[in-house]
C-alpha positions in Angstrom: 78.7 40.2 -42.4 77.8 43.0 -44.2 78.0 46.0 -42.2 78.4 46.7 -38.5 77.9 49.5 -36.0 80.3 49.8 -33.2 80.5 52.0 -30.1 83.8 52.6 -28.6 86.4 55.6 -27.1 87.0 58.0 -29.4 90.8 57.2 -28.9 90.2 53.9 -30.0 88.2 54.9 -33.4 90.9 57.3 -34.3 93.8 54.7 -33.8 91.4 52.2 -36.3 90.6 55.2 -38.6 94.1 56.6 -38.9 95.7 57.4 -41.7 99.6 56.5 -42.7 102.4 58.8 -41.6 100.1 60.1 -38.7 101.0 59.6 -35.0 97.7 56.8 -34.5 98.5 55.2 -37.4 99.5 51.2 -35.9 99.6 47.9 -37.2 95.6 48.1 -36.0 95.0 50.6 -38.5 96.5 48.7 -40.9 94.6 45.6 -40.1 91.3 47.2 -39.7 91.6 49.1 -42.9 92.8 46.0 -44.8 89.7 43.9 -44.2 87.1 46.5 -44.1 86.2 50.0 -44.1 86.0 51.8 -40.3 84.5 55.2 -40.1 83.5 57.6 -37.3 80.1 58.4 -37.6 79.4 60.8 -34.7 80.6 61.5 -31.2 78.5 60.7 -28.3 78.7 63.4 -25.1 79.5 62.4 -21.5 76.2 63.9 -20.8 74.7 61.0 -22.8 75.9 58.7 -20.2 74.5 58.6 -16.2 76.2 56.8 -13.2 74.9 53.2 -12.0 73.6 53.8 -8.5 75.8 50.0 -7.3 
């Protein structure tokens, strides 16, 4: 695969994105980063979402 776009919590994407001697920097980051090259692209709004009406 050559590239992929992901959407996930903004949490998430900083703990995948971190860099060394920062408080999200994991074993993810280090796995993530070591077989490809994540990146936050932009930041979606609540107010992009609406509530299902289940």
């Amino acid at each position: 695969m050559e590239s992929a776009v992901l959407m996930m919590q903004k949490e998430v994407a900083k703990r995948l994105t971190a860099q060394p001697n920062t408080k999200d920097y994991g074993i993810l980051a280090v796995q993530t980063q070591f077989s490809s090259a994540p990146k936050i692209l932009f930041n979606v709004p609540p107010t992009a979402f609406f509530r299902s009406r289940m």
